[in-house]
MIDOSE-1310 file (N, C-alpha, C; in nm, 2 decimals, decimal comma, always signed):
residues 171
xxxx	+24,12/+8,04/+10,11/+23,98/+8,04/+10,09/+23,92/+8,12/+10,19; +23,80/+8,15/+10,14/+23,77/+8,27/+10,24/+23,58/+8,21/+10,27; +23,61/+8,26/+10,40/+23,47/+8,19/+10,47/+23,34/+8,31/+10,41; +23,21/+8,28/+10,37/+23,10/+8,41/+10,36/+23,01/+8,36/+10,45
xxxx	+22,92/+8,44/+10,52/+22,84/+8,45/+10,63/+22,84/+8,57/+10,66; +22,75/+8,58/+10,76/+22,67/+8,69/+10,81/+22,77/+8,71/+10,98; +22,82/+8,86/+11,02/+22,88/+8,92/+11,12/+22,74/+8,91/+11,25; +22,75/+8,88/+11,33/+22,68/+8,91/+11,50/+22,58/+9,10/+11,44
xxxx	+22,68/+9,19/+11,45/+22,62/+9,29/+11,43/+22,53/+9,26/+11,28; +22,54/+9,21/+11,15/+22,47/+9,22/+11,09/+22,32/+9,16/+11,13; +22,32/+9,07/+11,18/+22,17/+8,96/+11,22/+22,13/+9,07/+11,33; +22,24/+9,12/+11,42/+22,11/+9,20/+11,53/+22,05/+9,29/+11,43
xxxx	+22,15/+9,38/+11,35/+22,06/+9,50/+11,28/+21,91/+9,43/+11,19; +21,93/+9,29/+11,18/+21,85/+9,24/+11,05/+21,70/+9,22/+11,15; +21,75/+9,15/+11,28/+21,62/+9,15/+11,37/+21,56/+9,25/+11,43; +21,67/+9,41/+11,44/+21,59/+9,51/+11,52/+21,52/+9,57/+11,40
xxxx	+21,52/+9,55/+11,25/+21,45/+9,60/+11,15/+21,32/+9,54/+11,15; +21,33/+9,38/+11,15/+21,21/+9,25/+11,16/+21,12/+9,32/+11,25; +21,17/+9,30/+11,37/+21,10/+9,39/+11,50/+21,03/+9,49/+11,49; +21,07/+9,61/+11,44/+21,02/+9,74/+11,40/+20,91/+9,72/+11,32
xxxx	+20,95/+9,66/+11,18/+20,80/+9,62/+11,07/+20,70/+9,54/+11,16; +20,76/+9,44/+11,20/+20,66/+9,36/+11,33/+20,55/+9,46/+11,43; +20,61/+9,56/+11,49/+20,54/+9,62/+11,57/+20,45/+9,72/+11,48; +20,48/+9,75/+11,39/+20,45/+9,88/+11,32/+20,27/+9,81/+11,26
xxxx	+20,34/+9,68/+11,24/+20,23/+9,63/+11,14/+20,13/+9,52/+11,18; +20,14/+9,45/+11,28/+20,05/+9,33/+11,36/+19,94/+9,44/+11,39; +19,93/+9,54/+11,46/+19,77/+9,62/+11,49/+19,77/+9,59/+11,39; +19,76/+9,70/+11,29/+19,72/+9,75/+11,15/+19,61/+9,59/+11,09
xxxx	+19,71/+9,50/+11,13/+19,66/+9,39/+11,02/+19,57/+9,29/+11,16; +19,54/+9,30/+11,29/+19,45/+9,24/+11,35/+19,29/+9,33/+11,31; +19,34/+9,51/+11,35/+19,24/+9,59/+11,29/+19,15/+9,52/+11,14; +19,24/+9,47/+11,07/+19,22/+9,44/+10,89/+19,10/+9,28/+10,92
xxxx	+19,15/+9,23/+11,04/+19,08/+9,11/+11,06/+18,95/+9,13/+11,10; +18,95/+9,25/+11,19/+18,82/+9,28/+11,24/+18,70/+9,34/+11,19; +18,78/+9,40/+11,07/+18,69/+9,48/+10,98/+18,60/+9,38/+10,87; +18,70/+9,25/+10,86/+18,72/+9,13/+10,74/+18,62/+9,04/+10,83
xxxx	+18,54/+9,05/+10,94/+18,50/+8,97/+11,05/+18,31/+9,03/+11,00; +18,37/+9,18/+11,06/+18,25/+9,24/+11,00/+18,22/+9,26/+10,87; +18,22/+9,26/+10,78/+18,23/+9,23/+10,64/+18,13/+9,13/+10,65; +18,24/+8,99/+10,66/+18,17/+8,91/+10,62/+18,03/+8,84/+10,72
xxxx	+18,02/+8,94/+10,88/+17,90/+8,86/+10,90/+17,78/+8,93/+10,85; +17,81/+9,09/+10,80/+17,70/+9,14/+10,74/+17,62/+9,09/+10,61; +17,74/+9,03/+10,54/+17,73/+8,99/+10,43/+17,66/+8,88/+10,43; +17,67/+8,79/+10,55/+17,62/+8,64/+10,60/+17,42/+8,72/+10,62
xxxx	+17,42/+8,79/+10,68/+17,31/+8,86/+10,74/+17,21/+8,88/+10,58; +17,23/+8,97/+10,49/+17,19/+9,01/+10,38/+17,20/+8,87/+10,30; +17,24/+8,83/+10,31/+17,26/+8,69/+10,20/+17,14/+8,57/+10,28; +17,11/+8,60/+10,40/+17,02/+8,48/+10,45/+16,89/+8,58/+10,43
xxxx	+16,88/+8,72/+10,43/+16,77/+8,79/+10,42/+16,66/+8,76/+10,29; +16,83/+8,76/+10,20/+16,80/+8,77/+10,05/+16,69/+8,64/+10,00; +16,80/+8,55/+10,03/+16,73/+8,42/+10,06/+16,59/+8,36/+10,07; +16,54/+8,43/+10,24/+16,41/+8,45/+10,25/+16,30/+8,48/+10,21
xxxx	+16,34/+8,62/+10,14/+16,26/+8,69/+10,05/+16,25/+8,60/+9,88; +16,33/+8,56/+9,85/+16,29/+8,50/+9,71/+16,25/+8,35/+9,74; +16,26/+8,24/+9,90/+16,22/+8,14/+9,91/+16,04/+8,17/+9,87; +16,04/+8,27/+9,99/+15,87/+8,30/+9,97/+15,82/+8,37/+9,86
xxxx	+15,88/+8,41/+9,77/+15,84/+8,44/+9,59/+15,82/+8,32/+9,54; +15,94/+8,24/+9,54/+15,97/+8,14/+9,43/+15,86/+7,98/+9,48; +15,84/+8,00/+9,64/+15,74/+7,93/+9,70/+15,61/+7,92/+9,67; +15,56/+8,06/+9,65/+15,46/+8,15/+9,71/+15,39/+8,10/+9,78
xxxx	+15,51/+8,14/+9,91/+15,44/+8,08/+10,05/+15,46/+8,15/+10,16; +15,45/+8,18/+10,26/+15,53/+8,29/+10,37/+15,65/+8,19/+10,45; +15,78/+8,28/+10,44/+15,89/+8,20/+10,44/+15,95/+8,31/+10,56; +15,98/+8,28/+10,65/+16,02/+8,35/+10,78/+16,16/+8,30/+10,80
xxxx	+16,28/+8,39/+10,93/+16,39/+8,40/+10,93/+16,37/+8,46/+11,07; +16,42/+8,34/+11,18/+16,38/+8,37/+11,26/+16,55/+8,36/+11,36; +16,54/+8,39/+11,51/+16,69/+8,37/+11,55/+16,66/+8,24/+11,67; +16,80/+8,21/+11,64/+16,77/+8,07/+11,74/+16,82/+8,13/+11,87
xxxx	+16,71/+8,00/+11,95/+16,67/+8,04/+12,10/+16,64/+8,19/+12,13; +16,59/+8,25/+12,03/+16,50/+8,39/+12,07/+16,63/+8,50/+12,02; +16,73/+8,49/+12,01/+16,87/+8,56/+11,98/+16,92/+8,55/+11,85; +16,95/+8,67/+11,80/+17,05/+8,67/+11,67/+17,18/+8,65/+11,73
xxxx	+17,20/+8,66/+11,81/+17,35/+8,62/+11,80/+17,36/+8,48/+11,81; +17,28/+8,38/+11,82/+17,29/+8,25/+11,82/+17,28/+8,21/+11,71; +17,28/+8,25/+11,64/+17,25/+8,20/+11,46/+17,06/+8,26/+11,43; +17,08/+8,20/+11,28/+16,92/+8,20/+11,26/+16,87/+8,09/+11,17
xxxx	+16,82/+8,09/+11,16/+16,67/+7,95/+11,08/+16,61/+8,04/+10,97; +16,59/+7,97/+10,87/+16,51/+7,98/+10,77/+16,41/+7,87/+10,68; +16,27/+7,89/+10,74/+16,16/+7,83/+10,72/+16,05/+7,84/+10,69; +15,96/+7,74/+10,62/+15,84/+7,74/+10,54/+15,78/+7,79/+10,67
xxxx	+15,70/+7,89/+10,67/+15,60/+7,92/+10,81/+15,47/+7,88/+10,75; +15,43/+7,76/+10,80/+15,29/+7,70/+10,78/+15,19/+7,74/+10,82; +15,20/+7,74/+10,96/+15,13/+7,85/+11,05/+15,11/+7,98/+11,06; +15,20/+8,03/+10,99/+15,20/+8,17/+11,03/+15,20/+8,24/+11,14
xxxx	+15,31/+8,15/+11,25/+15,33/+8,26/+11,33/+15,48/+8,28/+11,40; +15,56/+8,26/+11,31/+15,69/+8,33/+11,26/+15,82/+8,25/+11,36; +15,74/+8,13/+11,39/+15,85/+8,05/+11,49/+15,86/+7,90/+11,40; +15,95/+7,85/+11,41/+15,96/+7,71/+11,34/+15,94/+7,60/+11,44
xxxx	+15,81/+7,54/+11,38/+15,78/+7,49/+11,45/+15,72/+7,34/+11,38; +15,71/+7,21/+11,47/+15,79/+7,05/+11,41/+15,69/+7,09/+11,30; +15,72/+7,00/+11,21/+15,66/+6,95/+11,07/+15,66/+7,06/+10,96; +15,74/+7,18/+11,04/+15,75/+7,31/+10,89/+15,90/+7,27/+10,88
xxxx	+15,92/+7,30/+10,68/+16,06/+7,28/+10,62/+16,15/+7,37/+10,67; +16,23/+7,31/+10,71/+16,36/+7,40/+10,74/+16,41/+7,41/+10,61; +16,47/+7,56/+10,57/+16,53/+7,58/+10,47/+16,68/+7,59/+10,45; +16,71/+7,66/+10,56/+16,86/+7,67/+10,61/+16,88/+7,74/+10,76
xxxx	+16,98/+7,71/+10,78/+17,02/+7,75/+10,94/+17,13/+7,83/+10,94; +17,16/+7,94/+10,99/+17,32/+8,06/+10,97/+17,40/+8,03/+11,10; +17,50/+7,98/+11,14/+17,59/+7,96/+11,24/+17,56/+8,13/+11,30; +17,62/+8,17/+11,42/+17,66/+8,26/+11,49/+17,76/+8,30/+11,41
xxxx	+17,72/+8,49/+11,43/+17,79/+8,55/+11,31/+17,96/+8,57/+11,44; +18,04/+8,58/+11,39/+18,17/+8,68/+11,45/+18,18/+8,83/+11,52; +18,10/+8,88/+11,52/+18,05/+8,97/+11,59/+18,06/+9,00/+11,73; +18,04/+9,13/+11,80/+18,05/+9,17/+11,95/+17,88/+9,13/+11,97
xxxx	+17,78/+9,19/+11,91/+17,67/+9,20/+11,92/+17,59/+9,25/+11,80; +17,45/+9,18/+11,81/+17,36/+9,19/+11,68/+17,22/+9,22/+11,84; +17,21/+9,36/+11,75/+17,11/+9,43/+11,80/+17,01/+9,47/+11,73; +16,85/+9,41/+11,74/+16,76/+9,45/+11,65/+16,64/+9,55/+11,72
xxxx	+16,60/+9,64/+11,60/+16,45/+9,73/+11,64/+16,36/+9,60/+11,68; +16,25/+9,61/+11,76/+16,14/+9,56/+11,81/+16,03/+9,50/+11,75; +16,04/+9,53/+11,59/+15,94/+9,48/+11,52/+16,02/+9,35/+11,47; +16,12/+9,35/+11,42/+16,17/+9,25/+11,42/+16,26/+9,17/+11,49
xxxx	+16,24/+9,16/+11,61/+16,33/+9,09/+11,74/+16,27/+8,99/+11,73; +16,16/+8,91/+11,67/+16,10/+8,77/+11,74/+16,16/+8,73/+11,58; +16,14/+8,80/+11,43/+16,13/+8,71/+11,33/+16,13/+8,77/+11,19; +16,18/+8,77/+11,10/+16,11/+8,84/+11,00/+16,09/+8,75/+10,87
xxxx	+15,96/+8,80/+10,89/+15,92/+8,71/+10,76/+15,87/+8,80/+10,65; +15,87/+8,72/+10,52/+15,83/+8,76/+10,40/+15,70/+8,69/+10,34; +15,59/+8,76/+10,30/+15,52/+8,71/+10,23/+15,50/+8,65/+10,04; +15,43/+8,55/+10,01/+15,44/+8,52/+9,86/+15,47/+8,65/+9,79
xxxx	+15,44/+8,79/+9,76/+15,51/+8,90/+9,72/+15,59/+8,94/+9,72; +15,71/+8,91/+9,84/+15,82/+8,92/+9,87/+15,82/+9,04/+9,95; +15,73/+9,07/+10,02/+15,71/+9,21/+10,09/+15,74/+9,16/+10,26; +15,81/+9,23/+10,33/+15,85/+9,17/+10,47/+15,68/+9,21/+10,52
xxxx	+15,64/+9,14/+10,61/+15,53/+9,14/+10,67/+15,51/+9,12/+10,81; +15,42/+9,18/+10,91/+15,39/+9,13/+11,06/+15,29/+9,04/+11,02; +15,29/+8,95/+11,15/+15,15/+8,83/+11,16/+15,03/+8,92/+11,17; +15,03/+9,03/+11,18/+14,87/+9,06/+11,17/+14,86/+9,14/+11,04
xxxx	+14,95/+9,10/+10,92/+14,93/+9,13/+10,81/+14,99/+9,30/+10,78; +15,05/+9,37/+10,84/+15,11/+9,49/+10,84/+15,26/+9,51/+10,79; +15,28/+9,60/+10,77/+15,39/+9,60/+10,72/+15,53/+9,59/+10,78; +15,62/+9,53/+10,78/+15,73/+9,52/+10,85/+15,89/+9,56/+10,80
xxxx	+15,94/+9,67/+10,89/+16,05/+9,68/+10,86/+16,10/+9,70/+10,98; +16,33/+9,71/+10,97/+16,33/+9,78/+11,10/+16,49/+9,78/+11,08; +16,57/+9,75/+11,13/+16,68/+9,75/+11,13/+16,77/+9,64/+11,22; +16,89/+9,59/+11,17/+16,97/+9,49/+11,27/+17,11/+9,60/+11,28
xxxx	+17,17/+9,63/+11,41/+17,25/+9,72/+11,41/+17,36/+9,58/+11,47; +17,47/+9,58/+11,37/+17,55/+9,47/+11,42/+17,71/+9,52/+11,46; +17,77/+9,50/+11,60/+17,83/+9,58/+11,68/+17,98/+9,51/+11,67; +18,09/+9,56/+11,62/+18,22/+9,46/+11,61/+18,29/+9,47/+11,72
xxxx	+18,37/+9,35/+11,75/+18,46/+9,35/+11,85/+18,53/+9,40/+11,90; +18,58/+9,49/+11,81/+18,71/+9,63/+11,85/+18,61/+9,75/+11,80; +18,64/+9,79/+11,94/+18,54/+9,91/+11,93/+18,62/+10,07/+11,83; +18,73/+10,02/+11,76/+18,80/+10,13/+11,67/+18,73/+10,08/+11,51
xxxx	+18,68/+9,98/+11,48/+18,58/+9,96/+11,37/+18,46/+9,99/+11,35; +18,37/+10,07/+11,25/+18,24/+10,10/+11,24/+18,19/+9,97/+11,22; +18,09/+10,02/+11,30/+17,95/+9,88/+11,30/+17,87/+9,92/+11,15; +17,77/+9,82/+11,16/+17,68/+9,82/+11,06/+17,54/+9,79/+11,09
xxxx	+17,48/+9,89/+10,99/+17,29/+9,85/+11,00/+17,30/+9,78/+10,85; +17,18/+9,70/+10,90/+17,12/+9,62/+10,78/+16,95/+9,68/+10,77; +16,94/+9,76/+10,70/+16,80/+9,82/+10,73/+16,71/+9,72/+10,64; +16,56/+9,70/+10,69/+16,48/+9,64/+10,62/+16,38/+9,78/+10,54
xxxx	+16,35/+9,81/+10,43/+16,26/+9,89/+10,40/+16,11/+9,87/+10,42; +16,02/+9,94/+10,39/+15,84/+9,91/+10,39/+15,84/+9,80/+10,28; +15,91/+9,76/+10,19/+15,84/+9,68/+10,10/+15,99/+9,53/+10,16; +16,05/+9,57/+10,23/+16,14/+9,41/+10,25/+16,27/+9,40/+10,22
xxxx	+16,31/+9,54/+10,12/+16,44/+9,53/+10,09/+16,54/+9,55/+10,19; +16,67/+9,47/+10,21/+16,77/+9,50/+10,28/+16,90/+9,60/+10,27; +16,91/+9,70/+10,24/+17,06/+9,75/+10,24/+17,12/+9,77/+10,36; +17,26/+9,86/+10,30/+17,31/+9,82/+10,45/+17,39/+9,96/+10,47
xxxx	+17,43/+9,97/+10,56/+17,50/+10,13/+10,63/+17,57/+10,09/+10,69; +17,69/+10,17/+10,68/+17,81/+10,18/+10,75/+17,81/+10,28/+10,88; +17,78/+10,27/+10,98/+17,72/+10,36/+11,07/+17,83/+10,30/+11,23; +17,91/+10,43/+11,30/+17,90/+10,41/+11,40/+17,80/+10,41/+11,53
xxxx	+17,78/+10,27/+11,55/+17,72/+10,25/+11,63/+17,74/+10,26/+11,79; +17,64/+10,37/+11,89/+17,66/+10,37/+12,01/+17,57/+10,30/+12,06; +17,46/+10,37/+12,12/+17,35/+10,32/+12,18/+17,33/+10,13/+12,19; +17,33/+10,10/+12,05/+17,27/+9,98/+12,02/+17,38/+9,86/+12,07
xxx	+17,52/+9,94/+12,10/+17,61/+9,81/+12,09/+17,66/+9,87/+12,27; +17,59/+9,68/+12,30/+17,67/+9,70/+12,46/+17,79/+9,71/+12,45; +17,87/+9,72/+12,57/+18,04/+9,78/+12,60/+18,11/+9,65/+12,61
C-alpha cells in the first residue's frame, strides 16, 4: 500500500508561490479600498445634497444642510430652516444627519463653509437672498488616489469631478 501526501519541498514551493501572489496583490487591493472609501463618501455627500434640494421643493420651504460643530468632516445635518439663518436651531425639524465621511479631509469654498441651503425652487441660496454655489474638494487618505469636487452650480445642482487635489487637501 502506498502512502499519498504532499513532499517538504512541495508545500515550501506552494508557500513561496502564496507569498509572491500575497505581496504582489495586498497594495493593489488596500489601493482598491481607498478608492471604494472615496466613492462612497462622495456618493454619501451628493446623496445628502440631493436630498436637500428636493426636501425644500417637496416642502416648499427653505431646507438647509449644514456641518456639525461648524466642520464637514464631523458629519452633517439636514433641516427645515425656520429662521432662515442656515444653522439648526431647537424647535426646527431635523431631517436627517450623515455620520463622518471616511475621508483624509473635506475642504469647502467660503460661500459654503457655514451651510448650504436651498430654497422652495430648489435653487441653492445665501441668507441675503443671492445666489449660492461653490464647491466641496474631498481629500483621500492615500495620497496615490484622486480626490474629488462636488461642485454646486448657480442654480444648486451638484456634480462631481475627479480632480487631483493639491492646495485644498492638508498633508
Amino acid at each position: 500500500m502506498r502512502c499519498r501526501g504532499f513532499t517538504l519541498i512541495e508545500i515550501m514551493v506552494a508557500l513561496a508561490v502564496l507569498a509572491i501572489l500575497l505581496a504582489v496583490g495586498l497594495p493593489t487591493f488596500g489601493g482598491l479600498i481607498d478608492v471604494q472609501r472615496m466613492d462612497s463618501s462622495v456618493s454619501s455627500m451628493v446623496r445628502s445634497i440631493n436630498h436637500t434640494r428636493t426636501e425644500a421643493t417637496r416642502r416648499n420651504r427653505y431646507v438647509s444642510m449644514a456641518p456639525l460643530s461648524g466642520d464637514w468632516n464631523n458629519g452633517w445635518t439636514i433641516f427645515i430652516d425656520t429662521n432662515n439663518n442656515g444653522a439648526l436651531d431647537a424647535g426646527e425639524t431635523l431631517l436627517h444627519e450623515e455620520q463622518p465621511p471616511r475621508v483624509h479631509h473635506i475642504h469647502t469654498s467660503t460661500t459654503i463653509t457655514p451651510y448650504l441651503r436651498y430654497n422652495p425652487q430648489g435653487e441653492s441660496e445665501l441668507l441675503n437672498g443671492g445666489f449660492q454655489s461653490g464647491t466641496f474638494s474631498i481629500c483621500p487618505r492615500d495620497p496615490g488616489v484622486k480626490g474629488r469636487k462636488v461642485i454646486i452650480n448657480r442654480i444648486g445642482r451638484a456634480r462631481v469631478e475627479r480632480a487631483v487635489i493639491g492646495a485644498d487637501c492638508p498633508a
